[in-house]
C-alpha positions in Angstrom: 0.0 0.0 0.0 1.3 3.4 -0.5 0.5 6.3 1.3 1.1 10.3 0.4 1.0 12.7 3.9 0.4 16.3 3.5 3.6 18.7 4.6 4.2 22.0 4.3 7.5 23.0 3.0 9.5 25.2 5.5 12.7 25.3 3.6 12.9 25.6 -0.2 15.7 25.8 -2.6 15.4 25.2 -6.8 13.2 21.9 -6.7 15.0 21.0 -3.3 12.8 21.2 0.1 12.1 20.5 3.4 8.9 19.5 4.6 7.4 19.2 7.8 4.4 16.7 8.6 3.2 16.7 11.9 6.6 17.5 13.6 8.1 15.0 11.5 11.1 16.4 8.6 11.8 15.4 5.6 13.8 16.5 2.1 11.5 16.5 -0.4 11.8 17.5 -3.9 9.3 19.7 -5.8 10.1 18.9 -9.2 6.7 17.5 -10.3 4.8 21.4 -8.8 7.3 23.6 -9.6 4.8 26.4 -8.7 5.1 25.2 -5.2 6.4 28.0 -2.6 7.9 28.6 1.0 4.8 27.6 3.6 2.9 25.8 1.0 1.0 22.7 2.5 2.4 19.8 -0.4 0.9 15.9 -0.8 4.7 14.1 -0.5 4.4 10.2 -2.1 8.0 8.5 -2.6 9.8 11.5 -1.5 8.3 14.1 -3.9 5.5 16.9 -3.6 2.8 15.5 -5.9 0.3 18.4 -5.4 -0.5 21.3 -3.5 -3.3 21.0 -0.6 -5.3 23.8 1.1 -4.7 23.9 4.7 -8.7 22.4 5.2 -7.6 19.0 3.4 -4.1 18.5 5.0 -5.6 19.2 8.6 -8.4 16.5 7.7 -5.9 14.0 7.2 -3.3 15.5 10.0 -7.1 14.9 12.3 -7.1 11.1 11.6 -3.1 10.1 11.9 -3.9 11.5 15.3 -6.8 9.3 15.4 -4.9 6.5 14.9 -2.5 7.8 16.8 -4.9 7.6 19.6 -6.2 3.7 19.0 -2.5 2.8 18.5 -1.9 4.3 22.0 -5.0 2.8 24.0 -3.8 -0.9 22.6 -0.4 -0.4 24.3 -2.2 0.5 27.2 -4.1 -2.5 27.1 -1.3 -5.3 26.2 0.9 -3.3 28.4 
């Protein structure tokens, strides 16, 4: 399964970025939106920015990770 995660870039140089998701850094490269900009929120799959989300979509899927976040936490609790 393959999964893309919505980040916004906080560093950007030619097609080279970083991205930030949820706390989490990555270099990223923009190559494939090269309209992308500084503080844009981008869709990242295999280590490039495949399109540019509004801050509404990304938080949507930032809301579930934490979701799962939270199931994944309440099993350790209960195995632990």
């Amino acid at each position: 399964m393959c999964l893309a995660v919505p980040a916004r870039i906080i560093e950007l140089v030619g097609d080279r970025a970083v991205a930030d998701a949820m706390g989490n850094k990555w270099n990223i490269r923009t190559t494939l939106i090269p309209d992308a900009k500084l503080n844009d929120i981008v869709l990242v799959h295999a280590g490039f920015a495949i399109t540019i989300l509004d801050e509404e979509e990304a938080r949507k899927t930032w809301d579930l990770f934490d979701e799962i976040k939270g199931f994944m936490d309440t099993d350790d609790k209960i195995s632990g």
